[in-house]
C-alpha positions as a Markdown table, in Angstrom:
| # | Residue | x | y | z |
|---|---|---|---|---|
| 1 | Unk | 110.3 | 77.7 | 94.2 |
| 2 | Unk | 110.9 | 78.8 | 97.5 |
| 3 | Unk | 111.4 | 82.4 | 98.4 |
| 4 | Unk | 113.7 | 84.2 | 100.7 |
| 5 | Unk | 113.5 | 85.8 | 103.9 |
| 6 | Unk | 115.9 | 87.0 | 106.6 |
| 7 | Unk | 115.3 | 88.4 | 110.0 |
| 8 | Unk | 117.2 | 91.2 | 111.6 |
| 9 | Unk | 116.8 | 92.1 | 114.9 |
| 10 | Unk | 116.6 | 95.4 | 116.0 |
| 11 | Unk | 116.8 | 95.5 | 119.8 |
| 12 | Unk | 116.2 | 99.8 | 119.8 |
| 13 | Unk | 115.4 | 101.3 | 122.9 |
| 14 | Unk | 116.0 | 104.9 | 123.3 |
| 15 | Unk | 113.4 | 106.8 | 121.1 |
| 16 | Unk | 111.1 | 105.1 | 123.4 |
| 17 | Unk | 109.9 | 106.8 | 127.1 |
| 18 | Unk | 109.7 | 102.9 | 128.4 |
| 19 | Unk | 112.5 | 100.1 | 128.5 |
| 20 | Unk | 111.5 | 96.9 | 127.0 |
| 21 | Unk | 111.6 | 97.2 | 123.3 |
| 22 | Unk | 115.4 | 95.5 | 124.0 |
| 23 | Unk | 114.1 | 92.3 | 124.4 |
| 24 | Unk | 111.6 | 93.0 | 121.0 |
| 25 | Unk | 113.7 | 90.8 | 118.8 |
| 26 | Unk | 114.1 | 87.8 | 121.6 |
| 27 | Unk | 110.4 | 87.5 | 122.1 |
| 28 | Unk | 109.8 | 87.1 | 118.3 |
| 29 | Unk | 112.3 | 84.2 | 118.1 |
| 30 | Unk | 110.9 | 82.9 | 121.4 |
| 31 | Unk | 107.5 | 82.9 | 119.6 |
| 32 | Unk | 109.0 | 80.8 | 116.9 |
| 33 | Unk | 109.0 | 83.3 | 114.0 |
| 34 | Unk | 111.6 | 82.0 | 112.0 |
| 35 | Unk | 109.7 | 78.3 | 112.4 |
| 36 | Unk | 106.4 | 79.7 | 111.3 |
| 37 | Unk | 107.8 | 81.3 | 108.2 |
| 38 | Unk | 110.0 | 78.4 | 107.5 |
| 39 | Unk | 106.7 | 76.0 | 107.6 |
| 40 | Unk | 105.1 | 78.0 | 105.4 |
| 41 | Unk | 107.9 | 77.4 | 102.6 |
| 42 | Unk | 110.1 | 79.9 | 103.0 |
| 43 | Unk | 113.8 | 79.9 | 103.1 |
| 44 | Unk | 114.6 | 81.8 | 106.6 |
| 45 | Unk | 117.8 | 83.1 | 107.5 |
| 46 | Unk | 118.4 | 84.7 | 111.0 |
| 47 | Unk | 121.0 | 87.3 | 110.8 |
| 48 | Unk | 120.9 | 88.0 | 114.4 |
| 49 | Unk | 120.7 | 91.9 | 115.7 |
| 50 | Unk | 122.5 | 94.7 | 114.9 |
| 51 | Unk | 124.7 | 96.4 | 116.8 |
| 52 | Unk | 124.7 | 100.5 | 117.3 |
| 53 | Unk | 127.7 | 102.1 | 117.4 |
| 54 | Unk | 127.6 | 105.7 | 119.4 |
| 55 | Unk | 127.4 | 108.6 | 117.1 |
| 56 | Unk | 129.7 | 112.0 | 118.5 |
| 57 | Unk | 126.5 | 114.4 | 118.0 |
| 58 | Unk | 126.1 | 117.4 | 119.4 |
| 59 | Unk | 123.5 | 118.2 | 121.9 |
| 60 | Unk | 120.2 | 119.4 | 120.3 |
| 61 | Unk | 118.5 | 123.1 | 121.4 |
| 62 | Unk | 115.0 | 120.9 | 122.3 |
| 63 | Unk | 116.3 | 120.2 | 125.6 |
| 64 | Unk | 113.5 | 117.3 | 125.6 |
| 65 | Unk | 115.1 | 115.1 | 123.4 |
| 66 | Unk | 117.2 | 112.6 | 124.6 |
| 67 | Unk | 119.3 | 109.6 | 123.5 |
| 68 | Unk | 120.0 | 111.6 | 120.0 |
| 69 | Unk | 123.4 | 110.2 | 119.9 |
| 70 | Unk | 121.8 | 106.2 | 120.3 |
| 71 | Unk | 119.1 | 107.2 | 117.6 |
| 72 | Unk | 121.5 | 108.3 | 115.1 |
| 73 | Unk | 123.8 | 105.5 | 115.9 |
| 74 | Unk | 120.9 | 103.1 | 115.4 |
| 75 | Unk | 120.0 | 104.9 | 112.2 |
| 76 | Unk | 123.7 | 104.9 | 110.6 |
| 77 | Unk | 123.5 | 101.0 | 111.7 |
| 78 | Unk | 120.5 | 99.5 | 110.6 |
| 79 | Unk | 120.3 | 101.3 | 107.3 |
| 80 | Unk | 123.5 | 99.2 | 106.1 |
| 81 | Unk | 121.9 | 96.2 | 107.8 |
| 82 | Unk | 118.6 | 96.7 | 105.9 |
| 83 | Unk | 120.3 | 97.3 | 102.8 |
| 84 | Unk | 122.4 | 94.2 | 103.3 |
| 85 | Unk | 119.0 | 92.5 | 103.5 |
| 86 | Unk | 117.2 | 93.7 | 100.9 |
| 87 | Unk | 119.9 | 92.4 | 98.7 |
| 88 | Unk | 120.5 | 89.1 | 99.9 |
| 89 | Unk | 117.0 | 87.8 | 100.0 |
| 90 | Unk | 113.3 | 88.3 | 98.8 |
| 91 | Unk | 111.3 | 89.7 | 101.9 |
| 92 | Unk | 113.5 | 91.3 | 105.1 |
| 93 | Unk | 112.0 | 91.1 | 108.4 |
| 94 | Unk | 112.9 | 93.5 | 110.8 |
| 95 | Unk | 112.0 | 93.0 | 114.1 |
| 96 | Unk | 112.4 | 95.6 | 117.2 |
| 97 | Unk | 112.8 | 97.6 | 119.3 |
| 98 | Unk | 110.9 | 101.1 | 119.1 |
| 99 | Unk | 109.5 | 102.5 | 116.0 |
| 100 | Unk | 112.6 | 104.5 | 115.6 |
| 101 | Unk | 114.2 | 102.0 | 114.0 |
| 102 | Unk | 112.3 | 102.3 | 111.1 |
| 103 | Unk | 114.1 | 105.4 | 110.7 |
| 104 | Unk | 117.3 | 103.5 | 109.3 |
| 105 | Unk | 115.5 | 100.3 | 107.9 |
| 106 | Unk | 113.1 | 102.6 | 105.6 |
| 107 | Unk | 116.1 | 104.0 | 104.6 |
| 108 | Unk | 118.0 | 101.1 | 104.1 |
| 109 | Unk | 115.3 | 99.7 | 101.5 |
| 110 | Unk | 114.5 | 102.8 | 99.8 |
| 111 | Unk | 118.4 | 103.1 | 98.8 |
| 112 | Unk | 117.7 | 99.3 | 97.5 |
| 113 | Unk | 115.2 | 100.3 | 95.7 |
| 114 | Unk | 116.1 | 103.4 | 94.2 |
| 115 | Unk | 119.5 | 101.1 | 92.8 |
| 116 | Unk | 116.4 | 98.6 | 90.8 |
| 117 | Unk | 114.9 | 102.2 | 89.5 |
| 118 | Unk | 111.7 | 101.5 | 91.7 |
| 119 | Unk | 110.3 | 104.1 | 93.5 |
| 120 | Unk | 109.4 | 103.0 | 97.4 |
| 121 | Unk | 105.8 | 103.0 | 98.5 |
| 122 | Unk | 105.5 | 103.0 | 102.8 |
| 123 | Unk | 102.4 | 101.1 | 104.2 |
| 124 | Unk | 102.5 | 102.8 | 108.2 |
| 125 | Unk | 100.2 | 100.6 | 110.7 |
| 126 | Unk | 100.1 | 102.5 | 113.2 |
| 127 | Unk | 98.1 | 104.9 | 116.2 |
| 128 | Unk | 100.5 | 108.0 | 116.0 |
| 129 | Unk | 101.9 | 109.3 | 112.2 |
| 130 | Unk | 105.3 | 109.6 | 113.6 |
| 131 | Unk | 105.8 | 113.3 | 111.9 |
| 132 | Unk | 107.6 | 115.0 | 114.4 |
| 133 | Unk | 110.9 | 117.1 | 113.9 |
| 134 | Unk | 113.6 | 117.4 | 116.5 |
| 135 | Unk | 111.9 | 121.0 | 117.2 |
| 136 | Unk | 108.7 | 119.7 | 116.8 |
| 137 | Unk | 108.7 | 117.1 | 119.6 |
| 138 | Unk | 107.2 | 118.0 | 123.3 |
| 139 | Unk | 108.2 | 114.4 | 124.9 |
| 140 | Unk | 111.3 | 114.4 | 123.2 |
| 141 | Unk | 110.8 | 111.0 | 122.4 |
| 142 | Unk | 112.6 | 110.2 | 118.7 |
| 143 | Unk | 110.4 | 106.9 | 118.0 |
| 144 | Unk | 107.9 | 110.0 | 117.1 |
| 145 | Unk | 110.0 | 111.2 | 114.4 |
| 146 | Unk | 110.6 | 108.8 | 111.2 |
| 147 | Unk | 108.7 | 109.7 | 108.8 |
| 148 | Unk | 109.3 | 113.5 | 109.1 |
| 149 | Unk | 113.1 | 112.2 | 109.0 |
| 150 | Unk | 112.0 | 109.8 | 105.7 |
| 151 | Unk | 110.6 | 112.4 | 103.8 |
| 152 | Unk | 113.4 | 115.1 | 104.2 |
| 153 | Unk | 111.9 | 117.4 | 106.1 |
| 154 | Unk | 113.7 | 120.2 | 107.4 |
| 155 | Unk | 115.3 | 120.1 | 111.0 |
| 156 | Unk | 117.3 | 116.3 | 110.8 |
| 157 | Unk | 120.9 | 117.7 | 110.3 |
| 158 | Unk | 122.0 | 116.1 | 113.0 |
| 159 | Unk | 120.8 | 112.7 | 111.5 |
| 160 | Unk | 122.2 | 110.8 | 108.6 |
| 161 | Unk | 121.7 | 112.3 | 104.7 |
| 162 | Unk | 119.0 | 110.5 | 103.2 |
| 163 | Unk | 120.7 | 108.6 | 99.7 |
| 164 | Unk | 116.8 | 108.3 | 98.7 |
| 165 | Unk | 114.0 | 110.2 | 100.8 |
| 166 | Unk | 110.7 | 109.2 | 100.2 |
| 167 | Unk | 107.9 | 111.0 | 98.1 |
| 168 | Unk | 105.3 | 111.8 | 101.3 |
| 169 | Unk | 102.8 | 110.5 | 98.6 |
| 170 | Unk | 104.1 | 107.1 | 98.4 |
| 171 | Unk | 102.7 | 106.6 | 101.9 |
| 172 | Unk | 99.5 | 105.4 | 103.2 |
| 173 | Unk | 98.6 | 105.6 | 107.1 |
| 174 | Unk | 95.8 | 103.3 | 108.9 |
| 175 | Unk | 94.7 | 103.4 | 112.2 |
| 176 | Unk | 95.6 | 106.6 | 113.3 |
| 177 | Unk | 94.2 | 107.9 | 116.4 |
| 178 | Unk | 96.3 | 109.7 | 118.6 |
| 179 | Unk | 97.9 | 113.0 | 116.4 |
| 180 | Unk | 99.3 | 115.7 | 117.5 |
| 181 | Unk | 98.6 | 119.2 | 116.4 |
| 182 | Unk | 102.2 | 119.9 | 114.7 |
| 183 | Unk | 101.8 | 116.0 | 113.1 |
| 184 | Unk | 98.0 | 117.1 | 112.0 |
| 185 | Unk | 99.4 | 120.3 | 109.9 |
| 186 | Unk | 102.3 | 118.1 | 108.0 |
| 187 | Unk | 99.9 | 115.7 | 106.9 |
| 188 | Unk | 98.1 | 118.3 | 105.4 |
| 189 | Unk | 100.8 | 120.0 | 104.0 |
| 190 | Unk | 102.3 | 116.6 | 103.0 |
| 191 | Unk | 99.5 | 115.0 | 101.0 |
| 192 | Unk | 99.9 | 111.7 | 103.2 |
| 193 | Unk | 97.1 | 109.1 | 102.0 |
| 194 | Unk | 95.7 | 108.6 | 105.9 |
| 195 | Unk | 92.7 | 106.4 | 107.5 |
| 196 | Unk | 92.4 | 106.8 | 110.8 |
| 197 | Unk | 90.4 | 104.4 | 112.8 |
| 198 | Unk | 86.8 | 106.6 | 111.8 |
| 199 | Unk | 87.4 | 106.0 | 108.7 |
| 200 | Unk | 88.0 | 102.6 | 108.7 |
| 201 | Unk | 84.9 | 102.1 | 111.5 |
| 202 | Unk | 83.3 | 104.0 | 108.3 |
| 203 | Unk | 84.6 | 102.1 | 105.7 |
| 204 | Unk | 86.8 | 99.0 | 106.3 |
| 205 | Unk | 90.1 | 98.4 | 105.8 |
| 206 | Unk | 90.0 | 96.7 | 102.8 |
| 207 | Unk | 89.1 | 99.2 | 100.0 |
| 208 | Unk | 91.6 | 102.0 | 101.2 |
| 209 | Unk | 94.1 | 99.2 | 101.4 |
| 210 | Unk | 93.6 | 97.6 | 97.9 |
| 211 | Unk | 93.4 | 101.4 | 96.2 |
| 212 | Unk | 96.7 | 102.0 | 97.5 |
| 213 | Unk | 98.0 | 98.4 | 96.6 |
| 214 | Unk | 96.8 | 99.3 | 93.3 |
| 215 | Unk | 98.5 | 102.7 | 92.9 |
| 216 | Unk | 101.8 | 100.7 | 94.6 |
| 217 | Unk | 101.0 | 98.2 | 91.5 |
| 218 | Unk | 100.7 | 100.6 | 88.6 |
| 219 | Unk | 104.1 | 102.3 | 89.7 |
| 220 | Unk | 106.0 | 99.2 | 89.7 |
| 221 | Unk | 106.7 | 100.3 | 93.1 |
| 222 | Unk | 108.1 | 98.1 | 96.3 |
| 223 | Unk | 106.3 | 98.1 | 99.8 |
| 224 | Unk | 107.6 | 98.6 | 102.9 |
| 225 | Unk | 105.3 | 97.5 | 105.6 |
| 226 | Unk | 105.7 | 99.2 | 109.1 |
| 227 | Unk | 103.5 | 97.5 | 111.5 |
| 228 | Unk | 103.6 | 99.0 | 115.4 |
| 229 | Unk | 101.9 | 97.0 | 118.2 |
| 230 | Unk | 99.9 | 100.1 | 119.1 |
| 231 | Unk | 97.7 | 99.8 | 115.8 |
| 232 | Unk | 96.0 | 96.9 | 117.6 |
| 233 | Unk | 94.0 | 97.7 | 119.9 |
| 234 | Unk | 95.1 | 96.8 | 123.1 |
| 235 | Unk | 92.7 | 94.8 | 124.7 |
| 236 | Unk | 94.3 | 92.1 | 122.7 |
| 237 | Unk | 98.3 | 93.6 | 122.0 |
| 238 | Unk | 98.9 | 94.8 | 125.6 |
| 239 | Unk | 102.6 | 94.7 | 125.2 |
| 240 | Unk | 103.0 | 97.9 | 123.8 |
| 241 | Unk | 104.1 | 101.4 | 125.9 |
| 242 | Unk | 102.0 | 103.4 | 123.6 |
| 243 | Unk | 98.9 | 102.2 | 124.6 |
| 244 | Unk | 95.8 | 103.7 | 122.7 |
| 245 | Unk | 92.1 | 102.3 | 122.9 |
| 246 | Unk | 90.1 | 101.6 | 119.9 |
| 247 | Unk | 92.6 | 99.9 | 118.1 |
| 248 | Unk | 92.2 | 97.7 | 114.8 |
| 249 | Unk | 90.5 | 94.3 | 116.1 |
| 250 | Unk | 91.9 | 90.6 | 115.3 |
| 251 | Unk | 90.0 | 90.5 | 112.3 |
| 252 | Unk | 90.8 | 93.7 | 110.8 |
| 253 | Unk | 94.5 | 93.3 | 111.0 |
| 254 | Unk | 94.5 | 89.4 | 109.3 |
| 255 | Unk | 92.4 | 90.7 | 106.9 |
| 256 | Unk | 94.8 | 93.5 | 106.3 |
| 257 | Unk | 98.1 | 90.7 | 106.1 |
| 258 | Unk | 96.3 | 88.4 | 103.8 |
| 259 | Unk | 94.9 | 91.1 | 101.4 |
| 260 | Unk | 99.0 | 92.4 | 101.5 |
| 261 | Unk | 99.9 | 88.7 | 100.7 |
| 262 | Unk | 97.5 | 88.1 | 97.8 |
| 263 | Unk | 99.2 | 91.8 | 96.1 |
| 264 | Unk | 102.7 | 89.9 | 96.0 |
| 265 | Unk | 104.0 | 93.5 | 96.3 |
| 266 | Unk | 105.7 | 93.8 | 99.9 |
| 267 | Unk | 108.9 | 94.0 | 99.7 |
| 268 | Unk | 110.0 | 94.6 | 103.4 |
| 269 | Unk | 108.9 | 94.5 | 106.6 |
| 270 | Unk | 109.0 | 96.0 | 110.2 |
| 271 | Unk | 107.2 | 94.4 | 113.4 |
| 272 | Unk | 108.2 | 97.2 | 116.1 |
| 273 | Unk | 107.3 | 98.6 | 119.5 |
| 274 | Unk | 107.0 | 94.6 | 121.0 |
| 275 | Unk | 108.0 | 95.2 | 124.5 |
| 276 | Unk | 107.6 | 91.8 | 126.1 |
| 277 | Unk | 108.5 | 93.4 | 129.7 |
| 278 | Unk | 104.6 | 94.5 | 129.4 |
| 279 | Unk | 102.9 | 91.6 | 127.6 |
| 280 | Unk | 100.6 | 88.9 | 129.3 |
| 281 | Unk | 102.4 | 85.8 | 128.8 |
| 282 | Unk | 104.3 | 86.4 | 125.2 |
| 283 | Unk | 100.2 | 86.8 | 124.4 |
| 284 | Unk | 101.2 | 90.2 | 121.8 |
| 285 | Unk | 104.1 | 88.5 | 120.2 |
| 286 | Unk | 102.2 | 85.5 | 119.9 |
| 287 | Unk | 99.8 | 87.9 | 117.9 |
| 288 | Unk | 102.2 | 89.6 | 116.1 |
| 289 | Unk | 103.7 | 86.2 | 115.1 |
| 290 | Unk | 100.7 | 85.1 | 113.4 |
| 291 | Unk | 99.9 | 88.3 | 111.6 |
| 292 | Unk | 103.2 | 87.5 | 109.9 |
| 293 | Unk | 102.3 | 84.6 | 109.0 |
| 294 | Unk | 98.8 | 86.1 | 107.4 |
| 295 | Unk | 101.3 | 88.2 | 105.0 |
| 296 | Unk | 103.5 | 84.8 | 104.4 |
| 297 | Unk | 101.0 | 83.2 | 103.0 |
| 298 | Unk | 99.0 | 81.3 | 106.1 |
| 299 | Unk | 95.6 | 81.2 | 105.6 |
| 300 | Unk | 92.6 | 81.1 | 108.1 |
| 301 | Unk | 91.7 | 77.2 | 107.0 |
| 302 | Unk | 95.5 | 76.9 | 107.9 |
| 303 | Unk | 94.7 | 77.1 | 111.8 |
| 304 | Unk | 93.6 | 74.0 | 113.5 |
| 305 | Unk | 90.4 | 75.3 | 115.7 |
| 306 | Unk | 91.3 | 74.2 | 119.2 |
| 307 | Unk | 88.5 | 73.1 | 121.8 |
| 308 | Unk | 86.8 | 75.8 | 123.9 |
């Protein structure tokens, strides 16, 4: 039977320091996402991007942040857009725009799922945790800031109330590499489940990845994937304004999206901080294109090995 899946775009812009993340959810379409998914048997429907609608918020005493009005606007948006989603089909793809957006489509889901009586488990891909308050933040750039925001800690009044915030313990971080000192003390205090790229130059990926599948499993829990550009490493993701070397390799990410495929258990999905403006060619959402396809259910015996 075939399954679900719509895509929402999320063209998101102002946590990020950079433009380019605007034209995120064009260069996934461009790179035929919605034809890759629907050749591998799934029912696609494109629900086109949201919209934001400007918040009236009142300036914040960090006078680094900025666009705090767009964020929250974006927020309040795409968390009725990702719950929309989550209802209407199996697996929503969400693709941006900065990694602030997963500020509303985390929320979005986890209200879904708290509805079924599931609790919410977060899979975060990514270089940077993304634990920053609005005090907290030196660059004043709110893509840093979603999972603080997720997990209800204190400082966010000026964002949207959380219907269902999300137990810090539910989460599981790979690939960090770039934390700041004010991130490095809430993951302590948190309990976050992290493997930064040591550890998985130490270990692998894949038996931190199928513990936590397995924990996500025993629960009866959903998964939210969050998958940033930067967690590749960019000698082969260059379209990314977050740029940090020693990033997961080809292999280690595949192996990541086909060991997520074989669990059945994701739920949801963000592809986020694409900004084609710096890519070689559409060569990063190319990429990022066929890691979804690794999670939909393409295997490596699937790709035709082209002449050298």
């Amino acid at each position: 039977m075939s399954k679900s899946c719509c895509l929402v775009g999320a063209p998101v812009q102002t946590g990020a320091s950079q433009p380019g993340c605007i034209m995120g959810p064009a260069a996934f379409r461009t790179a035929g996402l919605g034809a890759t998914l629907t050749s591998l048997g799934w029912s696609v429907e494109d629900r086109g991007d949201v919209s934001m609608a400007l918040e009236d918020v009142s300036p914040h005493p960090n006078a680094a942040i900025h666009h705090l009005a767009e964020t929250v606007g974006w927020i309040t948006a795409l968390t009725k857009a990702a719950y929309d989603a989550a209802n209407a089909c199996d697996v929503p793809v969400f693709m941006g725009g900065d990694h602030s957006l997963s500020a509303g489509t985390v929320a979005g889901v986890a209200k879904r799922s708290k509805d079924h009586e599931r609790p919410l488990f977060l899979l975060w891909l990514d270089a940077h945790p993304d634990l920053h308050t609005l005090e907290s933040t030196d660059s004043g750039n709110l893509h840093g800031t979603p999972v603080a925001y997720l997990t209800g800690q204190p400082g966010f009044e000026a964002f949207p109330g959380l219907e269902a915030p999300l137990d810090p313990r539910n989460i599981c971080m790979m690939g960090l590499r770039s934390v700041d000192d004010a991130e490095r003390d809430r993951i302590a205090e948190l309990g976050i489940d992290v493997h930064d790229m040591r550890a998985i130059d130490e270990n692998g990926v894949k038996a931190p990845l199928v513990a936590f599948l397995d924990r996500v499993r025993a629960a009866n829990g959903d998964l939210h994937v969050s998958f940033d550009v930067d967690f590749l490493d960019p000698s082969i993701a260059p379209a990314v304004g977050t740029t940090v070397p020693g990033g997961a390799t080809f292999r280690e990410a595949h192996l990541i999206m086909e060991l997520l495929h074989d669990s059945g258990l994701v739920t949801s999905l963000d592809l986020v901080e694409l900004n084609p403006f710096l890519d070689e060619r559409g060569r990063t959402a190319r990429l990022m294109t066929d890691l979804a396809a690794s999670l939909f259910g393409r295997r490596v015996l699937d790709r035709m090995t082209g002449s050298y």
